[in-house]
Structure formats: C-alpha cells, structure tokens
C-alpha positions, 0 to 999 in steps of 0.5 A: 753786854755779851751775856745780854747778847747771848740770852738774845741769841737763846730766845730766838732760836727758842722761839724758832725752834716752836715755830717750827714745830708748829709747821710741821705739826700743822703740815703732818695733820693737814697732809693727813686730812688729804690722804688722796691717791693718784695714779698717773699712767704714761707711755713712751713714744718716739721722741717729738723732735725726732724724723719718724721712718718707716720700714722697707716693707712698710709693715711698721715705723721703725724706732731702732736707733731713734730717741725716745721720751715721755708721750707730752700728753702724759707729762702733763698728767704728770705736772698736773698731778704734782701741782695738786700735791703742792696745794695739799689736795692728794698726798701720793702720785704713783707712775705707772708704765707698759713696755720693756725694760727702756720704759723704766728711764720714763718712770724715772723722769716722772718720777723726777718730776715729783711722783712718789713711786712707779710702777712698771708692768714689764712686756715686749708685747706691742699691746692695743688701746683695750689691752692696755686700758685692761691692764691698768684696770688690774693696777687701779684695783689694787692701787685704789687710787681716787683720781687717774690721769693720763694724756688724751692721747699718744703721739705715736698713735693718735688712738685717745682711746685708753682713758675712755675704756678704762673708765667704762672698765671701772665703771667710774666717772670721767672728763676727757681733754681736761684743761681745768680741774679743781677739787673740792671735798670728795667731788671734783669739777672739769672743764674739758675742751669741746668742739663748740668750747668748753664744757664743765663737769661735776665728777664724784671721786674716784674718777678718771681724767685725760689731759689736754696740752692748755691744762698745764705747762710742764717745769723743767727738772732739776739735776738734784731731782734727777738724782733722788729720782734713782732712790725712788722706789719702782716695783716691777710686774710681769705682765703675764701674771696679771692674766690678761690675754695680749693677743689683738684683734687689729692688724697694721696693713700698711704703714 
C-alpha cells in the first residue's frame, strides 16, 4: 500500500513538473511575440491634498516644505501601461522623469507600480511645456519606444501642452484625453473624450497617448512591490548633456 502510495505521489509531481514547463515555454515565446515598448513619462507635483501658498511677492507657489507626489494624470498612464503588459500586449514599460534629485522617490513609485526601468533626467531648471517635450524627444530616440504615454495634463500648471508637442516633434500619430485604448496587431484604437462626446481613432504604432482620469483607476501598491521597487534599475542623465538649450520665452508676472 505505501509504495502504491508513493509511485502516486512520483506521477503527480512528473506530470506537474510538464505542466509547468509547458507554461512557461508557452509564456516565454508569446512574451517574445509581443516585444512592444512603452515609455511612459511623468512629473511630480504638489501633492492633490495639500493647501497650496503663494510666496509674499507673489512671484511663485511655494512648494517648501509642502508634500509632493506622482501628478494623477500620470499614474494613470502608469496604470495603464501595466495593464497592457498584463494582457502580454507590450513586453517593457520604462519611466521616465525631469526634476532634481526628490523626482527619483516618483520613478520609485512608478516603478513599484509595475514599470520595469526608470529613467531620470537630473536639473534644478523649472522647464516650459516645449523644453520638456524636447527633451523626452531626445529620450524616444534612443529608447524607440512603440507606444508613449503621459497624463493629459499637470496638476500643477494645467498647461496639457507636452503630449501634443512631442507628437509634432516626432512627427507621429497621437490621441489626446484618451479613455480607451486597444491594441490590435501594429495599430492601435483610441477613444478619446471630446466636448460633443467621444470620438474614436485609428492610430499605427508608434504613437503617442495623453490619458484622461475615466481611462483607468490606479491599484493601490503593495508593501512587497515597494521594496522590489528599490532593485529596479534607474539611470540618470544629466540634462545638459542632451544639448538642449532650457532658457524659456515665458515669464511668470504674477501669481
């Protein structure tokens, strides 16, 4: 009876080991079948919840002191470009973030998120919507990404300017205040929220996407993720070695 017991034992964990072989041989080539990019781009802003205040001469909000976070239109970019990996539709998400070095606790939060790799382009310049939409031009080259995503807009300026330039820098197809995408083969389909409703796109790949708040609501982030997190890779740029001149057209007057 034992030894019946035991070649019982032997076959299940034979076939098991087969099945599970199999999942992964199977996984590893469909994963190979979708070797799709995404680079995802975010800023960090004053936190949502915080009481914003303006300096005495009234020259610029002050942020000393204040708490700051992922800008919400962002993390969902972020969400959504997980999801996609989930459904075996990209293969890598890469972050990547303008600011000092306080910008790197976001990259950290993206990445905890589900990003693969970050990338921080290291300045103490407050730079306009154009110089920033010039510098991850200089990013999207290197990286070649097939599809880009950031927020529609900042919380901090309301400008949702970036996205639209850096379309027109790369010269690629884009859908703004995205809500729904679907990839399908090389091409992708956007509904996007319009005054009069929404309105759907057909986009080839690569394509840049700004994401609206009813496309995704963001997963909370677990305390394991937040510690793989801190192994992930993050390479760092100095921003004037891409070149680009950060001196601005625009002048604050008055805040």
């Amino acid at each position: 009876m034992e030894r019946s017991v035991m070649k019982g034992k032997w076959w299940i964990n034979r076939y098991w080991k087969k099945q599970k072989g199999f999942w992964l041989i199977a996984f590893s080539k469909y994963m190979k079948e979708s070797p799709m990019k995404a680079l995802v781009c975010v800023k960090q802003v004053v936190d949502h919840n915080v009481r914003i205040r303006i300096k005495q001469d009234h020259s610029d909000v002050d942020i000393s002191d204040s708490k700051l976070s992922i800008n919400p239109f962002d993390e969902i970019a972020v969400e959504e470009a997980v999801r996609l990996k989930e459904r075996g539709l990209i293969s890598e998400i890469v972050v990547v973030s303008i600011g000092n070095t306080g910008v790197g606790d976001v990259l950290r939060t993206a990445l905890a998120a589900g990003a693969d790799r970050a990338i921080h382009i290291l300045t103490k310049n407050s730079l306009t919507p154009l110089i920033v939409a010039k510098t991850i031009t200089a990013i999207t080259r290197n990286e070649k990404p097939d599809i880009i995503l950031l927020g529609k807009q900042a919380i901090d300026d309301d400008c949702n300017q970036v996205g639209q330039m850096l379309a027109a820098l790369l010269d690629l197809p884009q859908a703004t205040n995205v809500s729904e995408i679907t990839i399908s083969d090389n091409s992708l389909t956007a509904v996007r929220e319009v005054d009069g409703g929404l309105e759907t796109l057909n986009l080839s790949l690569p394509a840049v996407l700004t994401t609206d708040l009813r496309l995704n609501t963001p997963r909370n982030i677990s305390l394991p993720n937040v510690i793989k997190a801190k192994k992930k890779p993050v390479k760092e740029i100095d921003f004037d070695s891409l070149g680009i001149n950060p001196s601005s057209r625009l002048t604050i007057i008055k805040v």
